[in-house]
C-alpha positions in Angstrom: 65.9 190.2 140.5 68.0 188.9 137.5 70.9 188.7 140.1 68.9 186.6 142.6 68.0 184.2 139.5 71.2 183.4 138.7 72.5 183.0 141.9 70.0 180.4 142.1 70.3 178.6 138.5 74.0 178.0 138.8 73.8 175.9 142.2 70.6 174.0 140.4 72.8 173.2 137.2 76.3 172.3 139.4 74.1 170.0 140.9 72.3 168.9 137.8 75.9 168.5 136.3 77.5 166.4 139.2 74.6 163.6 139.1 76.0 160.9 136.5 73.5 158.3 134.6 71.8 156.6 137.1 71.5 153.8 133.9 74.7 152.8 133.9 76.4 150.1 135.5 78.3 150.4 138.8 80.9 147.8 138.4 81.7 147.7 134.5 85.2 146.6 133.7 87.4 148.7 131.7 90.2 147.2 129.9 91.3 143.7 129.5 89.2 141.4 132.3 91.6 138.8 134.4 89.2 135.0 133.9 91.0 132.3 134.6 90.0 128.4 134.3 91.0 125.5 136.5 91.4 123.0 134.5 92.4 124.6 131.3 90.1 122.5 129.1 87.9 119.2 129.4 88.2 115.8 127.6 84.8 113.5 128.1 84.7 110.1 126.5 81.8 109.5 124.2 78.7 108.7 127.2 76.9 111.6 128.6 78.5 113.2 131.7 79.0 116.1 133.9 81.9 118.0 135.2 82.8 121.2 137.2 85.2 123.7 136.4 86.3 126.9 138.7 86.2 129.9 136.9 88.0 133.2 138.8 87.6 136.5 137.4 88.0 140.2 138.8 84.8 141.6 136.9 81.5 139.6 136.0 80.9 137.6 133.4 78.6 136.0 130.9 78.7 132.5 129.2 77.6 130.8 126.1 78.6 127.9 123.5 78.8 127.3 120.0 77.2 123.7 120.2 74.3 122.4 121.6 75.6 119.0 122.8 77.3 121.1 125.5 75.3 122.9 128.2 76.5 124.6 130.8 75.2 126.3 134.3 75.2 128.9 135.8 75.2 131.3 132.3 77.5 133.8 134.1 78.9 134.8 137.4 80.2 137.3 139.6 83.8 139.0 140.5 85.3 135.9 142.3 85.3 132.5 142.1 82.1 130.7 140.6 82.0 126.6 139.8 80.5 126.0 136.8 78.8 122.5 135.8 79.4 121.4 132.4 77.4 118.8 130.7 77.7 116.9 127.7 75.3 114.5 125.8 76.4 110.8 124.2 78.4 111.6 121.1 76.6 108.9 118.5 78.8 110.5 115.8 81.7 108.6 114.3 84.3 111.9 115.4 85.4 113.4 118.0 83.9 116.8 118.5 84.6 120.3 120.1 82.6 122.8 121.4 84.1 126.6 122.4 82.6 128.0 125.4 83.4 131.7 125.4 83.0 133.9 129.1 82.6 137.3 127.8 82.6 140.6 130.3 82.3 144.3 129.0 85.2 144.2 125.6 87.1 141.7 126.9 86.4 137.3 125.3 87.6 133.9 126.6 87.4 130.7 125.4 87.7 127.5 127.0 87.6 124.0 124.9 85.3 121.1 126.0 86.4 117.8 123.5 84.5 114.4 123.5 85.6 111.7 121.9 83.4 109.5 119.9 82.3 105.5 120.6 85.2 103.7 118.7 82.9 100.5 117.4 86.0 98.4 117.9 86.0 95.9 115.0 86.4 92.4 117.0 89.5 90.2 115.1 90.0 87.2 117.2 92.6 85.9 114.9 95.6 87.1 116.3 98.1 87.5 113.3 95.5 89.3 111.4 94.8 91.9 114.0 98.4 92.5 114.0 98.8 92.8 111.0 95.2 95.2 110.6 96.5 97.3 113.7 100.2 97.9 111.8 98.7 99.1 108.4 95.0 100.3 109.3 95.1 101.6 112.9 95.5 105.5 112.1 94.8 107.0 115.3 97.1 104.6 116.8 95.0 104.1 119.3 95.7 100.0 119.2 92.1 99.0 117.8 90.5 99.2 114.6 87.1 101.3 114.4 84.2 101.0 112.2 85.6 103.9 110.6 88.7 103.1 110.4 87.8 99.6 108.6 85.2 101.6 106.3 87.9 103.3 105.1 90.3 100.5 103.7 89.7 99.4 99.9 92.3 96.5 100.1 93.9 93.8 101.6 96.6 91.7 101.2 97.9 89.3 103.8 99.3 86.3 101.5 101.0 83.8 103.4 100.8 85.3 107.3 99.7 81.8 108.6 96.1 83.7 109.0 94.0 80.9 110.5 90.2 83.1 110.5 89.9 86.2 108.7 86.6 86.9 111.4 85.8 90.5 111.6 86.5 91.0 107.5 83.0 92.3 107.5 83.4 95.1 108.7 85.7 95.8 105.9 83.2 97.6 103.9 84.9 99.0 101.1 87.3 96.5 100.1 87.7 96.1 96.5 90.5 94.1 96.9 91.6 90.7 98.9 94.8 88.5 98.5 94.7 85.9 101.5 96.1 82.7 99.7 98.4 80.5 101.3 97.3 80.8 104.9 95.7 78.4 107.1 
C-alpha cells in the first residue's frame, strides 16, 4: 500500500513542480531593452502645440514626465513601433524650459528631451543706431533682438555721441541706474 502511494505522489509533485507562476508575466524583458526615438528630441516655440514621435522598441514599455506642461499619449506601448503624440502648453515664463520624458520597461530607463522656448517680448527700438548699438552690448543670446529680460537686466547705458536721434524703447530698460546720451541728435 505504501508502494502504490508513492508511486502516485511523485507523478502528482513532477507535475506540481513543472507548472510555473501563472502570475508572472509572459513577455518580461531581461536585460538591457532596445527603445529607440525618431526624432531624437523635440524643440517647440513658446505657443501650445502638438507633435508625434515614433518610438520602436523590442519589449513593452511605460511612459511618464517630470513636468506637467508636457503631456503625452498613449502612457506606454507594445514591442514594435507605437506613435506617440506629445503636447505642450504656452510657455508664459520668461525661460526656456525642459521637460524629460523617460520610457521605462522591466530594469531597463530612457529619456527623451522635449525643450520650448519662451515668448521673447522683443523690446521695439526704432531708432536704428541705438538698436545697434543695444543688440552689440546687450543681446546675450545672440539671438539679434533684445527681450524684456534681457533689457531688465542692464543697469547702464552709455551711448555719448552715436548721432542717436530717439532713445524709444528706453523703457523697457528697467534697471538702469545709469544713462550718458549727450551729444546726440
Amino acid at each position: 500500500m505504501k508502494k502504490c502511494f508513492y508511486l502516485l505522489l511523485f507523478p502528482i509533485l513532477a507535475v506540481m513542480c513543472a507548472c510555473g507562476d501563472d502570475d508572472a508575466p509572459v513577455d518580461s524583458p531581461v536585460g538591457d531593452v532596445n527603445i529607440i526615438f525618431s526624432p531624437e528630441s523635440l524643440d517647440f516655440a513658446y505657443s501650445a502645440d502638438t507633435r508625434q514621435i515614433s518610438v520602436t522598441s523590442d519589449a513593452d514599455w511605460g511612459l511618464s514626465s517630470d513636468q506637467s506642461w508636457c503631456k503625452y499619449s498613449p502612457t506606454g506601448g507594445i514591442k514594435g513601433t507605437t506613435t506617440v503624440k506629445i503636447t505642450v502648453e504656452k510657455n508664459s515664463t520668461d525661460d526656456m524650459r525642459t521637460a524629460t520624458l523617460t520610457f521605462k520597461s522591466g530594469n531597463s530607463v530612457k529619456r527623451y528631451t522635449v525643450t520650448q522656448k519662451y515668448d521673447i517680448k522683443e523690446v521695439s527700438i526704432p531708432d536704428a543706431v541705438f538698436k545697434s548699438y543695444c543688440l552689440s552690448i546687450f543681446d546675450t543670446d545672440h539671438d539679434g533682438a533684445i527681450s524684456k529680460k534681457e533689457a531688465k537686466a542692464v543697469t547702464s547705458i552709455s551711448v555719448p555721441s552715436k548721432s542717436i536721434a530717439s532713445l524709444e524703447g528706453i523703457g523697457s530698460f528697467t534697471s538702469i541706474t545709469s544713462l550718458d546720451c549727450k551729444g546726440n541728435r
